[in-house]
N, CA, C and O atoms as CSV, one atom per row, in Angstrom:
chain,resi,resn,atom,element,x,y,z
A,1,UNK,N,N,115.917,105.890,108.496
A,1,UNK,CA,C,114.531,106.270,108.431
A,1,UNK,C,C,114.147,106.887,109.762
A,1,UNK,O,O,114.737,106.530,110.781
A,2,UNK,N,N,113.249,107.737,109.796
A,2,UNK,CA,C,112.965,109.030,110.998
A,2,UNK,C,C,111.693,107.791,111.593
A,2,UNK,O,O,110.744,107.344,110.948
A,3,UNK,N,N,112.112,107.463,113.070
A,3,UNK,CA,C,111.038,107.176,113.751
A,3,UNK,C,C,109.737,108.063,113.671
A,3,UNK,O,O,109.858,109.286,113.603
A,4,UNK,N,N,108.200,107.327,113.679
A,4,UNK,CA,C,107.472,107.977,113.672
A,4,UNK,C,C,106.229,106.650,114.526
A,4,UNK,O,O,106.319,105.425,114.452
A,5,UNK,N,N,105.262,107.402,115.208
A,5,UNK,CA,C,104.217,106.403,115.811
A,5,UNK,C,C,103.139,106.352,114.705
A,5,UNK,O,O,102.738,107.238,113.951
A,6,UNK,N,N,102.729,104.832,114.851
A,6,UNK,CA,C,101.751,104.477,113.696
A,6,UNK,C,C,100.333,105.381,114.715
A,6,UNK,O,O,100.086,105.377,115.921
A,7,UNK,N,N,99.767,105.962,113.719
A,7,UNK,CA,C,98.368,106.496,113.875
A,7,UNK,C,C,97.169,105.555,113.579
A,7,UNK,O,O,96.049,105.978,113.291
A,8,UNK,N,N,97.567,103.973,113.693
A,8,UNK,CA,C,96.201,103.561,113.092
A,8,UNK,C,C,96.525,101.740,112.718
A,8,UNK,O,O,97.427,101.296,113.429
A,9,UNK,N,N,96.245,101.266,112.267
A,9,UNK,CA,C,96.271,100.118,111.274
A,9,UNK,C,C,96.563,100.701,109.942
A,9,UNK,O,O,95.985,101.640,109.396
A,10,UNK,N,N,97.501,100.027,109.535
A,10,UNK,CA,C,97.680,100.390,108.114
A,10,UNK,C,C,96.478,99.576,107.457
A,10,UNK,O,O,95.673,98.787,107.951
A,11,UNK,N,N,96.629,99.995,106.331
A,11,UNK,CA,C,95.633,99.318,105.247
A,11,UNK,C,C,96.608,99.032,103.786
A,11,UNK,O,O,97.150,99.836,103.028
A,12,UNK,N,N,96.556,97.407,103.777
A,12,UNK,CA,C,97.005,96.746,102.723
A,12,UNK,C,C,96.433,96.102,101.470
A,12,UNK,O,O,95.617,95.181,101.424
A,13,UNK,N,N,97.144,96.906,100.223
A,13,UNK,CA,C,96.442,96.718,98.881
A,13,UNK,C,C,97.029,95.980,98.196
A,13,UNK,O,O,97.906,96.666,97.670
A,14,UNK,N,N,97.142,94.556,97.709
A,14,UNK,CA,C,97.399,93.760,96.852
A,14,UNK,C,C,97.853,94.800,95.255
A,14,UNK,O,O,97.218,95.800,94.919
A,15,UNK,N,N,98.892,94.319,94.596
A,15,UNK,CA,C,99.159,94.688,93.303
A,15,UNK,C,C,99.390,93.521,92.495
A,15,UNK,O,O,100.496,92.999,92.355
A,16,UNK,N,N,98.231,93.091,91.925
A,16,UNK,CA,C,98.520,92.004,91.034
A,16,UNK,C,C,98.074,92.451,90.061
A,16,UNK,O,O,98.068,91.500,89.279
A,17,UNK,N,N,97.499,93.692,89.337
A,17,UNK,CA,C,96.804,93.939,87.744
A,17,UNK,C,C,96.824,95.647,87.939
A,17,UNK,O,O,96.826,96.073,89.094
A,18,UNK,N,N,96.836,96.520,86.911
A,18,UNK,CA,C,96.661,97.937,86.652
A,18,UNK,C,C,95.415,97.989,87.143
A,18,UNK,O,O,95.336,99.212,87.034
A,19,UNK,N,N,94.454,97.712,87.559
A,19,UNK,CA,C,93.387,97.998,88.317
A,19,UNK,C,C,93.783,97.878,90.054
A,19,UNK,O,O,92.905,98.373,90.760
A,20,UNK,N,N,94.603,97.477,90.575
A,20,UNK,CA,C,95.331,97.411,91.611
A,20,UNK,C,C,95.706,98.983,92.029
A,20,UNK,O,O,95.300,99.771,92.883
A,21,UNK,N,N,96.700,99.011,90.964
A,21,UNK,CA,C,98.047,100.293,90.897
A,21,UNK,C,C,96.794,101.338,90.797
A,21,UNK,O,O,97.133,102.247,91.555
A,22,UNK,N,N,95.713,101.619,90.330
A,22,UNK,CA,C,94.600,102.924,91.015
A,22,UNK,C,C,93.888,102.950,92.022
A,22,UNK,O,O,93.333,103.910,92.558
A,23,UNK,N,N,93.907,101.104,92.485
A,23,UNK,CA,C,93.514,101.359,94.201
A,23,UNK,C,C,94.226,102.052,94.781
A,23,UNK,O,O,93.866,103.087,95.342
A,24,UNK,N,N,95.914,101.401,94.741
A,24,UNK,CA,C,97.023,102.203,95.427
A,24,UNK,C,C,96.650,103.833,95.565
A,24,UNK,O,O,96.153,104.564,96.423
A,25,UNK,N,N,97.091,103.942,94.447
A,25,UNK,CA,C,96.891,105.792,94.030
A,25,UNK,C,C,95.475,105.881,95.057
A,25,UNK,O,O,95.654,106.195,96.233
A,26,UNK,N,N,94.442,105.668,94.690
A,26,UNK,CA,C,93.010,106.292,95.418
A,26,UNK,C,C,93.227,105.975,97.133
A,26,UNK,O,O,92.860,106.744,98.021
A,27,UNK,N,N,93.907,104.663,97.340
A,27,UNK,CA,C,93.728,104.860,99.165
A,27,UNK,C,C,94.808,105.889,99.594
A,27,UNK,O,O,94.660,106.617,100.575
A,28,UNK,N,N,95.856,105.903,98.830
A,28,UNK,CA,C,97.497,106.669,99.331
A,28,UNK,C,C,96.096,108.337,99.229
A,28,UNK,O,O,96.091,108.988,100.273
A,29,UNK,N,N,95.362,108.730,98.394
A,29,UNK,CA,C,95.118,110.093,97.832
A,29,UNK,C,C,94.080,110.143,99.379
A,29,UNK,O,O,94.280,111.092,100.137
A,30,UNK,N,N,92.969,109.053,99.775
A,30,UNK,CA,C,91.969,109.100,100.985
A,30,UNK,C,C,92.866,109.555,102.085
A,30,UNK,O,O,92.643,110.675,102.543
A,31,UNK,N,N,94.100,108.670,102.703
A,31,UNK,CA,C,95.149,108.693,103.726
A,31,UNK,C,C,95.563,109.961,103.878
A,31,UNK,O,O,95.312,110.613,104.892
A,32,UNK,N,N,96.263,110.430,102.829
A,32,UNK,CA,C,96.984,111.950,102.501
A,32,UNK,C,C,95.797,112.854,102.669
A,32,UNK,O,O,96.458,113.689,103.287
A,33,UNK,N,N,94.756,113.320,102.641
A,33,UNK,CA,C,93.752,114.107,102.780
A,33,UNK,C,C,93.612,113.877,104.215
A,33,UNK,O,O,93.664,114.886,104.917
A,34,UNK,N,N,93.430,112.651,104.841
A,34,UNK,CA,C,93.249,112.590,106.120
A,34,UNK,C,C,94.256,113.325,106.912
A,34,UNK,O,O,94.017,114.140,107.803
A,35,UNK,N,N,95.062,113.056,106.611
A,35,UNK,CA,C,96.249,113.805,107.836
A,35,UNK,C,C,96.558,115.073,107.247
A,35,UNK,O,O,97.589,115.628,107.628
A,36,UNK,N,N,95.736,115.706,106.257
A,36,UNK,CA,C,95.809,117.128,105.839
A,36,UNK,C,C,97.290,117.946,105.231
A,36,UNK,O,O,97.719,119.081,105.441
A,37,UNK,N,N,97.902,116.616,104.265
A,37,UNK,CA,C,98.808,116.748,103.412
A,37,UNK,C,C,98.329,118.002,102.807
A,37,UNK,O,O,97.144,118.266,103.013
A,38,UNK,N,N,99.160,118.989,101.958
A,38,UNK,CA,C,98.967,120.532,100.999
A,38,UNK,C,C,98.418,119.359,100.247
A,38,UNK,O,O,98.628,118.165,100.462
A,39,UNK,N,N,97.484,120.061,99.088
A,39,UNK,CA,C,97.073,119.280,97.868
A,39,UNK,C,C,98.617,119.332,97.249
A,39,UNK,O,O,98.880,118.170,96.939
A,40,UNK,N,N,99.631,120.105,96.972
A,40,UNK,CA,C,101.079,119.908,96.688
A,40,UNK,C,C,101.817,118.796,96.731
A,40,UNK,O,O,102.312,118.258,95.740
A,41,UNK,N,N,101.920,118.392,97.937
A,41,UNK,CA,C,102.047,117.379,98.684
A,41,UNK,C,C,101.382,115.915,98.418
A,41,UNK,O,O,102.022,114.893,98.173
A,42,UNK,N,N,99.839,116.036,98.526
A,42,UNK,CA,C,99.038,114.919,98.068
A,42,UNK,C,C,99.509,114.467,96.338
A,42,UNK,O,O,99.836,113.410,95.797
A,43,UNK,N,N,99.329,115.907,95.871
A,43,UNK,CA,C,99.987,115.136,94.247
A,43,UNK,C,C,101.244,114.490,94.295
A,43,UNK,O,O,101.367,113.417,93.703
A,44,UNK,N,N,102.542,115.163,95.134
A,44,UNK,CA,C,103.831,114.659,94.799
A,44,UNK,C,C,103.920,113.344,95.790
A,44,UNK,O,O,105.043,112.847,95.870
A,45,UNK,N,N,102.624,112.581,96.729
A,45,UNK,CA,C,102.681,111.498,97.184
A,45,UNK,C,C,101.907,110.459,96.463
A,45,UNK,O,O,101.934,109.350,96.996
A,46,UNK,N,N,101.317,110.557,95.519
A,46,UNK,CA,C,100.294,110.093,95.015
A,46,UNK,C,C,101.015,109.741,93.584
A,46,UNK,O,O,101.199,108.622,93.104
A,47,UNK,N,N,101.264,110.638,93.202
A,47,UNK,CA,C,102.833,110.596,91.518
A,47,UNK,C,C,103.629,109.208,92.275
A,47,UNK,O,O,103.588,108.027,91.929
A,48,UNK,N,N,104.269,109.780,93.298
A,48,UNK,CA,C,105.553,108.804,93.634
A,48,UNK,C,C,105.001,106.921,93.765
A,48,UNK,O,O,105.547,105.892,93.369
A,49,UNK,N,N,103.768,107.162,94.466
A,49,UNK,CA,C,102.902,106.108,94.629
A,49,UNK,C,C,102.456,104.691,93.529
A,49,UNK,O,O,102.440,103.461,93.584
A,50,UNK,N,N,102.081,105.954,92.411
A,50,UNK,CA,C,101.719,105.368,91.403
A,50,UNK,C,C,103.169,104.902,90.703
A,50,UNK,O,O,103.197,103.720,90.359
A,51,UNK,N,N,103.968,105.424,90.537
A,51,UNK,CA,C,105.062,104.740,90.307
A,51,UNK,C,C,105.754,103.573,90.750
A,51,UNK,O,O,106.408,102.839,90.009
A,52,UNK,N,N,105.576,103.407,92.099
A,52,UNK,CA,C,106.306,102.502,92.736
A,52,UNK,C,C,105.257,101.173,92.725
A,52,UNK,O,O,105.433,99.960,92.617
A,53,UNK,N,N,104.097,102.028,92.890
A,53,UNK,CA,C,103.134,100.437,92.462
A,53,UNK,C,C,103.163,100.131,91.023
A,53,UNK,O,O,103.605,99.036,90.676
A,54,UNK,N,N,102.850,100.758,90.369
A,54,UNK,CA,C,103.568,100.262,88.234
A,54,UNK,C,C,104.655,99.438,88.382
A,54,UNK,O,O,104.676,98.337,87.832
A,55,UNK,N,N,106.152,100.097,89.500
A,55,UNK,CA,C,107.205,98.901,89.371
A,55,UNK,C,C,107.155,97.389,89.847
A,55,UNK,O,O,107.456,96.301,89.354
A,56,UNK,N,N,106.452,98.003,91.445
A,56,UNK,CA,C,105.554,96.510,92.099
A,56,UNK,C,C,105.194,95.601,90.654
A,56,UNK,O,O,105.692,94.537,90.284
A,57,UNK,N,N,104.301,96.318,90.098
A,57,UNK,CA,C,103.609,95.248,88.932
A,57,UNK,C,C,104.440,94.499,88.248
A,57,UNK,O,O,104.564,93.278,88.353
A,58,UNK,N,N,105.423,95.715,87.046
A,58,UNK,CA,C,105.552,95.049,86.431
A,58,UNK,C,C,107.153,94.737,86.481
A,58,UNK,O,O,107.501,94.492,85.326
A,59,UNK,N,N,108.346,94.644,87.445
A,59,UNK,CA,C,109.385,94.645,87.691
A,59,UNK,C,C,109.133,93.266,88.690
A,59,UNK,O,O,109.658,92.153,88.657
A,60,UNK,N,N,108.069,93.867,89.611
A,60,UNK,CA,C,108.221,92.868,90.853
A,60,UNK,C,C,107.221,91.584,90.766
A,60,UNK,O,O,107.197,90.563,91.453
A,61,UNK,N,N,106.627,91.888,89.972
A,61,UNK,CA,C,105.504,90.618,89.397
A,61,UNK,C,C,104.803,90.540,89.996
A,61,UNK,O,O,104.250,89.448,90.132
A,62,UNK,N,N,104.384,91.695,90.744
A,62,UNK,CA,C,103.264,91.802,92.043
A,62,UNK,C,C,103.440,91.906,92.897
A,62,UNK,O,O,104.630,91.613,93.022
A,63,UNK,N,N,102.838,92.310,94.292
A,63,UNK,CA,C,103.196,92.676,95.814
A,63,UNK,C,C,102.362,93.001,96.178
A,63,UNK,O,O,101.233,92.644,95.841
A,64,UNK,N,N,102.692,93.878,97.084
A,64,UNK,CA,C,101.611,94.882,98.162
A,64,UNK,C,C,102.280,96.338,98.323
A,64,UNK,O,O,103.408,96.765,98.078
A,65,UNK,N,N,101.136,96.903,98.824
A,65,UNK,CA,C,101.459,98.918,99.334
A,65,UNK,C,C,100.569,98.493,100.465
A,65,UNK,O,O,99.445,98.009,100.592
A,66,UNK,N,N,101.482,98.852,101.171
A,66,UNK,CA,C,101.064,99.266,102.924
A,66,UNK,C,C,101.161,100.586,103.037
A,66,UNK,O,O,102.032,101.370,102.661
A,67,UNK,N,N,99.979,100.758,103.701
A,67,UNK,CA,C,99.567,102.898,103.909
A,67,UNK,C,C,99.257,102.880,105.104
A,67,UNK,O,O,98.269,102.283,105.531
A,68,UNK,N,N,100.171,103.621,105.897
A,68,UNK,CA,C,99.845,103.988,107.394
A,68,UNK,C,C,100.051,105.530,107.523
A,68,UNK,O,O,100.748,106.192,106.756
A,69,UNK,N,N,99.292,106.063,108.690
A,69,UNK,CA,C,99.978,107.444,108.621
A,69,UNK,C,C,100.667,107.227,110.324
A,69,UNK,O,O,100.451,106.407,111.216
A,70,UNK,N,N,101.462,108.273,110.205
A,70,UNK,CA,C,102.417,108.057,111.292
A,70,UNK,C,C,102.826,109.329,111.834
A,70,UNK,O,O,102.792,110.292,111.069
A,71,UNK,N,N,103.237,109.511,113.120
A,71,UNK,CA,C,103.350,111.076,113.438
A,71,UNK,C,C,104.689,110.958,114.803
A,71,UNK,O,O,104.865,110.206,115.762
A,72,UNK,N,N,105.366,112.062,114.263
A,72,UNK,CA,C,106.356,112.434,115.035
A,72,UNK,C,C,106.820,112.895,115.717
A,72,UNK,O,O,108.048,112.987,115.736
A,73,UNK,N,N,105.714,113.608,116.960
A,73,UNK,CA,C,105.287,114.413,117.729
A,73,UNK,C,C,105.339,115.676,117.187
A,73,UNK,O,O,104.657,116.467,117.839
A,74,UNK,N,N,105.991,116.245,116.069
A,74,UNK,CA,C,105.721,117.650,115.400
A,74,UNK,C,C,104.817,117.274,114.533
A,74,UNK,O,O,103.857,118.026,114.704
A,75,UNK,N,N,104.608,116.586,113.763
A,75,UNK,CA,C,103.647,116.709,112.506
A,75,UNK,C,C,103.398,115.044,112.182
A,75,UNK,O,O,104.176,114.154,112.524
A,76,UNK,N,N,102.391,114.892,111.595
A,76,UNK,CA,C,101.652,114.011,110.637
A,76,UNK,C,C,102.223,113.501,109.250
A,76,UNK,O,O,102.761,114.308,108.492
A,77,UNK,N,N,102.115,112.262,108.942
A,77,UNK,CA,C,102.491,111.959,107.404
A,77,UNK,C,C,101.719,110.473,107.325
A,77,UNK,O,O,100.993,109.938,108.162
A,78,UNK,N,N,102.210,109.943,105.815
A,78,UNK,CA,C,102.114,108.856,105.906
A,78,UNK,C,C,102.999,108.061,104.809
A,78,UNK,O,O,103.543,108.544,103.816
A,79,UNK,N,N,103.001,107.115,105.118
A,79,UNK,CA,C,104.280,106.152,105.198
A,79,UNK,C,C,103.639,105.101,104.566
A,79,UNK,O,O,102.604,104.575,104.977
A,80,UNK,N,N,104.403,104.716,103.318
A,80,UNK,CA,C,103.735,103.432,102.543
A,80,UNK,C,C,105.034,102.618,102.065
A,80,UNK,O,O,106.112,103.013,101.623
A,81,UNK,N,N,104.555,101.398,102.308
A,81,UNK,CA,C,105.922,100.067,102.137
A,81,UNK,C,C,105.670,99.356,101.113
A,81,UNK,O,O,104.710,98.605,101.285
A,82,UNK,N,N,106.251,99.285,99.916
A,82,UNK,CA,C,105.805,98.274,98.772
A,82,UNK,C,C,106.663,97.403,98.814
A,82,UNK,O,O,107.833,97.711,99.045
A,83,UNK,N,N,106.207,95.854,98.556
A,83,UNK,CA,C,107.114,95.005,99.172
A,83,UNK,C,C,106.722,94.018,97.497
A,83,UNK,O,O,105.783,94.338,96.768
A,84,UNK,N,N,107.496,93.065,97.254
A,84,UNK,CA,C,107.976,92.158,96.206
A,84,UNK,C,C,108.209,90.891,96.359
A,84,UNK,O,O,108.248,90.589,97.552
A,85,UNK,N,N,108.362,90.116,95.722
A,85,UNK,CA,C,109.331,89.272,96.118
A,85,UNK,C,C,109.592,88.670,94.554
A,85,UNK,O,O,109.446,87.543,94.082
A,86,UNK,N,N,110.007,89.836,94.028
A,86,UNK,CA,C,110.388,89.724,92.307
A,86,UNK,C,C,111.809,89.318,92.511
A,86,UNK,O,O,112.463,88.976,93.496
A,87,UNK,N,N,112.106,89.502,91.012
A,87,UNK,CA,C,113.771,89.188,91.208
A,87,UNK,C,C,114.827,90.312,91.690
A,87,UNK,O,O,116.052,90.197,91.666
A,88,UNK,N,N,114.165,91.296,92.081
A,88,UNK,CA,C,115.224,92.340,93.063
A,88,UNK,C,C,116.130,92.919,91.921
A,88,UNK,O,O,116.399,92.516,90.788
A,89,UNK,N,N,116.485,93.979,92.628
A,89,UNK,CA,C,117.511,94.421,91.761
A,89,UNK,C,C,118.811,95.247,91.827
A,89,UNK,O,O,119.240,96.174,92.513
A,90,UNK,N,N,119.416,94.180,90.387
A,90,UNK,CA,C,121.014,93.980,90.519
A,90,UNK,C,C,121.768,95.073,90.776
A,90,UNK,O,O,122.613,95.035,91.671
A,91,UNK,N,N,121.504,96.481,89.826
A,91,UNK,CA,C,122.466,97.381,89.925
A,91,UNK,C,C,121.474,98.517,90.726
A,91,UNK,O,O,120.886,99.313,89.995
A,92,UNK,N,N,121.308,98.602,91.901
A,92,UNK,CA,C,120.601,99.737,92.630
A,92,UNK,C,C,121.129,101.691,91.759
A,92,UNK,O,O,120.467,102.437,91.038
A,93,UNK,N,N,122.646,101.832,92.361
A,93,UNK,CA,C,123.323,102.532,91.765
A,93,UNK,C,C,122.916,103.381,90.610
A,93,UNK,O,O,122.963,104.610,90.568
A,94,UNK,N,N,122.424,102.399,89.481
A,94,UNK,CA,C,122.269,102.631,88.194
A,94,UNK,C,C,120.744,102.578,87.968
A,94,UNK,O,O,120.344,103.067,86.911
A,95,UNK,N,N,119.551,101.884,89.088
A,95,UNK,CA,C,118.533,102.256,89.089
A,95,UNK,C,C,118.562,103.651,90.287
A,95,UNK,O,O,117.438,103.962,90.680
A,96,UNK,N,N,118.785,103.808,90.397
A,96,UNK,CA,C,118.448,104.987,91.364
A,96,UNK,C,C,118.845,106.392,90.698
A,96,UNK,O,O,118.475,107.409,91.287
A,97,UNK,N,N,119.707,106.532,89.292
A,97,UNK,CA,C,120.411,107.652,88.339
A,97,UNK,C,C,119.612,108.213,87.834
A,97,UNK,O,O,118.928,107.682,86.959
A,98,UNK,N,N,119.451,109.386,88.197
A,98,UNK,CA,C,118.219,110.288,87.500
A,98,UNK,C,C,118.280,110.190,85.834
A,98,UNK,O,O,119.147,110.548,85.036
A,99,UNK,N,N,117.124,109.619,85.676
A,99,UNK,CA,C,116.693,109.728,84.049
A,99,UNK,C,C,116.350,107.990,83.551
A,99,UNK,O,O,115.573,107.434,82.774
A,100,UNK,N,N,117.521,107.540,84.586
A,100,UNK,CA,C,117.154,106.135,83.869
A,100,UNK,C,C,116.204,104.753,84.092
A,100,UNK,O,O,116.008,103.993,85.040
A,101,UNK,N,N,115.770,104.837,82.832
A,101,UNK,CA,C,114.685,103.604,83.177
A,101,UNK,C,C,114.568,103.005,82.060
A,101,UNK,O,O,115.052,103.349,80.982
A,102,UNK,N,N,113.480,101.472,82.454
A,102,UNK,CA,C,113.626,100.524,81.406
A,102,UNK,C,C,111.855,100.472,80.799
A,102,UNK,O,O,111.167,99.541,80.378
A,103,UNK,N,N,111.558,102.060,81.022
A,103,UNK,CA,C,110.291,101.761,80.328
A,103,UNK,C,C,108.956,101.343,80.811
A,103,UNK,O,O,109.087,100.303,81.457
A,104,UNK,N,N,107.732,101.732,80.758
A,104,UNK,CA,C,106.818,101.482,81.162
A,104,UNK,C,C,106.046,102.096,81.974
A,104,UNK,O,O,104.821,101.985,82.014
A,105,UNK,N,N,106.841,102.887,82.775
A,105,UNK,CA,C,106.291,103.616,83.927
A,105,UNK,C,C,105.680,105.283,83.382
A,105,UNK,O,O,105.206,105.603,82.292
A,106,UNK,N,N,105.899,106.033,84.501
A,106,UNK,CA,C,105.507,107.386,84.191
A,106,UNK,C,C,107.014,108.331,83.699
A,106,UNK,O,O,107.016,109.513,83.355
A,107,UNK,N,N,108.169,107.455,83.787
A,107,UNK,CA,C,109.341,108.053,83.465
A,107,UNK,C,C,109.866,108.726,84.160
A,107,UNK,O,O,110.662,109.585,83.784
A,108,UNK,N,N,109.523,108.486,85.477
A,108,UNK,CA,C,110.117,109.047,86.784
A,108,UNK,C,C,111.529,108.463,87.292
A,108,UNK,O,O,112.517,108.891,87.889
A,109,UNK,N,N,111.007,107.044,86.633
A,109,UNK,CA,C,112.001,106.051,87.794
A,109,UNK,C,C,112.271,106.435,89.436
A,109,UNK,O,O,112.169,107.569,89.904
A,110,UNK,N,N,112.542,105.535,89.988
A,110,UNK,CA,C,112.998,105.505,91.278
A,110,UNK,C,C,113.549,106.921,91.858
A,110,UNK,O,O,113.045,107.379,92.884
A,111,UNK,N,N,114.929,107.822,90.963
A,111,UNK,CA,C,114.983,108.540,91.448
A,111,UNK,C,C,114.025,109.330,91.457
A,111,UNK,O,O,114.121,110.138,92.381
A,112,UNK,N,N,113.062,109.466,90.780
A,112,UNK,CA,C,111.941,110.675,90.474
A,112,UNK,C,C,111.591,110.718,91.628
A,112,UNK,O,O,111.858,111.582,92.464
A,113,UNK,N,N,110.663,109.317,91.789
A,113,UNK,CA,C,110.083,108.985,93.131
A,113,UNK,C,C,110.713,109.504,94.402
A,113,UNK,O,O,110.069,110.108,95.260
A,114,UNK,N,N,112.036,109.233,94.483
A,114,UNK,CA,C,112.566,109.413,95.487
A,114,UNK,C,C,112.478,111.193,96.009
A,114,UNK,O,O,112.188,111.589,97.138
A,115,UNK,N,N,112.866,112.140,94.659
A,115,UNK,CA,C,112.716,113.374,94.995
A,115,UNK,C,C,111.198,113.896,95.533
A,115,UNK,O,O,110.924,114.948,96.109
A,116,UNK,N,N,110.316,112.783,95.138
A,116,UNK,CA,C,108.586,113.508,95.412
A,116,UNK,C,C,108.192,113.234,97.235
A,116,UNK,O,O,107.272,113.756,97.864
A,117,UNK,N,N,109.080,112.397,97.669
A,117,UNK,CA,C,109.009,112.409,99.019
A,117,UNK,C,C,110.069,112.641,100.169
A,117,UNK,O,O,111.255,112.711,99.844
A,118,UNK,N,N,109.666,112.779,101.647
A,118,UNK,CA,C,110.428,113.337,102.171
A,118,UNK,C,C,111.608,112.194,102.983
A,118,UNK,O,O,112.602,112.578,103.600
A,119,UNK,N,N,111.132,110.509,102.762
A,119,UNK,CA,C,111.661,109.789,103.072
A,119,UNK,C,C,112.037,108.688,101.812
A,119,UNK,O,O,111.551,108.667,100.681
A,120,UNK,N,N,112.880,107.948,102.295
A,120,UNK,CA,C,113.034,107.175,101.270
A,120,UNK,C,C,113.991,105.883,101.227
A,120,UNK,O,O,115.181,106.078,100.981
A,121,UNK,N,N,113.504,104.489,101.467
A,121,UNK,CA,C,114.737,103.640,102.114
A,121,UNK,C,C,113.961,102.622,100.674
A,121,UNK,O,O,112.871,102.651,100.103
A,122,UNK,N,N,115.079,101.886,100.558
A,122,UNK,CA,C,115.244,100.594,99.749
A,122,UNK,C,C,115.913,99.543,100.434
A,122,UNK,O,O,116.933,99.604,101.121
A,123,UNK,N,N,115.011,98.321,100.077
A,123,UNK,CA,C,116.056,97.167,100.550
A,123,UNK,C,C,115.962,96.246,99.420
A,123,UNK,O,O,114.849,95.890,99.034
A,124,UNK,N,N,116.909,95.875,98.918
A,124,UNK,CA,C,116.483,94.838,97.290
A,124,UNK,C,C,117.932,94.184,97.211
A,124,UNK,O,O,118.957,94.616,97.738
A,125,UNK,N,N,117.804,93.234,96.562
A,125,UNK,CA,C,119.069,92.488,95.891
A,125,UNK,C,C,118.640,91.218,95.154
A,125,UNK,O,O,117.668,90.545,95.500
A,126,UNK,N,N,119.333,90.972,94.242
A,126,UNK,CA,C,119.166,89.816,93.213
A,126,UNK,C,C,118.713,88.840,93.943
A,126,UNK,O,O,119.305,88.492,94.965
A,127,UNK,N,N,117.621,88.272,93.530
A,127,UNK,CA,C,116.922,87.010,94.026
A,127,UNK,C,C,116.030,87.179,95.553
A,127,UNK,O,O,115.475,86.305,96.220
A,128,UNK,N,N,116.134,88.499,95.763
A,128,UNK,CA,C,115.813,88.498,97.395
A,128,UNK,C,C,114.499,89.646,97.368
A,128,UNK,O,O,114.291,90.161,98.467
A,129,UNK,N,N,113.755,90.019,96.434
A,129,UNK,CA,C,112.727,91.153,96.307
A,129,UNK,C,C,113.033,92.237,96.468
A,129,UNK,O,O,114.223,92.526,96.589
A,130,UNK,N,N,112.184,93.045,96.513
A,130,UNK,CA,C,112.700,95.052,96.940
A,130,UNK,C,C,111.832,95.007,97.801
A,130,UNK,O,O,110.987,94.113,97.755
A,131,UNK,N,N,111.824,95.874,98.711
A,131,UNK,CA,C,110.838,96.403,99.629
A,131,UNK,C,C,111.404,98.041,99.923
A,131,UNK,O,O,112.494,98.277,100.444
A,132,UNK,N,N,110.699,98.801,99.599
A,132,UNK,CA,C,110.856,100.270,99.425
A,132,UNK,C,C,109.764,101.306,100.591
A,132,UNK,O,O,108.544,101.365,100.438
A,133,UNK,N,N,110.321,101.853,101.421
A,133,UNK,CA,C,109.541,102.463,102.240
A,133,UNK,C,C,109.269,103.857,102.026
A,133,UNK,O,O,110.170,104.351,102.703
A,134,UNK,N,N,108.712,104.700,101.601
A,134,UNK,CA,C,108.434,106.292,101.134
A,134,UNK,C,C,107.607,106.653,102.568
A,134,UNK,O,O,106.897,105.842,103.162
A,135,UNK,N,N,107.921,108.419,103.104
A,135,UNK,CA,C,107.208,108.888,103.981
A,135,UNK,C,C,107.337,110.290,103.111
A,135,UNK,O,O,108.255,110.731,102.420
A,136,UNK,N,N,106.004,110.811,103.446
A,136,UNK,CA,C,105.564,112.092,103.101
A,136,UNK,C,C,104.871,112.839,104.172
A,136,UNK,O,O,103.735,112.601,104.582
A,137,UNK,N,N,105.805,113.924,104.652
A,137,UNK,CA,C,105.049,114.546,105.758
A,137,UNK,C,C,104.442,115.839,106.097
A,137,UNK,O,O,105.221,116.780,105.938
A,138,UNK,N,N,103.346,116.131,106.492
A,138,UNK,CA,C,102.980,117.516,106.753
A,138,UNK,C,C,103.488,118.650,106.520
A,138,UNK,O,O,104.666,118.638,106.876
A,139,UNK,N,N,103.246,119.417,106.188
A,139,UNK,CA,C,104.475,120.921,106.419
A,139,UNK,C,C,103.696,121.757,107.470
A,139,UNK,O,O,104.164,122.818,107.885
């Protein structure tokens, strides 16, 4: 993951209900306007967003999205951490394969997500939660 300096206090959103997962989306969409993401950009951070908080929900049985923006002495972004402490998961490999999923979401899956931003780290394993870090940055 590309070092970057936090610009701020992040701001942390609970995901415990689908009324959650559109806070997510609406603070990630406030953040991204702030640091003057393309509207391009704001959609393909905001898509990826909403996805990863839907999995938070209903994979991870709830969590959090942490939204910070962060800057790298060339440019601006921001950087959101969804964290779990679901039952993690077993075959990364085979979640991360473009196309595949178990339903529910926007049908992106993980890899989708992964292509809509410019960063992208996972940490997960059986019994141990996911915690997934996405950065989306300026052009």
């Amino acid at each position: 993951m590309t070092a970057g300096v936090d610009l701020g206090d992040p701001q942390t959103q609970a995901i415990r209900s689908d009324e959650d997962v559109v806070r997510v989306r609406q603070l990630v969409r406030t953040v991204a306007v702030a640091v003057r993401l393309s509207l391009v950009d704001q959609t393909k951070l905001v898509t990826a967003a909403s996805e990863l908080a839907r999995n938070t929900l209903v994979y991870g049985g709830g969590g959090t999205a942490e939204v910070s923006t962060v800057d790298n002495g060339r440019r601006r972004g921001v950087r959101i951490v969804f964290a779990d402490e679901g039952p993690g998961i077993a075959d990364l490999d085979l979640a991360l394969t473009d196309g595949y999923t178990t339903g529910g979401g926007l049908g992106l899956g993980l890899s989708g997500a992964r292509r809509l931003v410019d960063e992208f780290d996972i940490d997960t394993g059986p019994g141990r939660g996911t915690r997934i870090t996405v950065t989306k940055w300026s052009r």
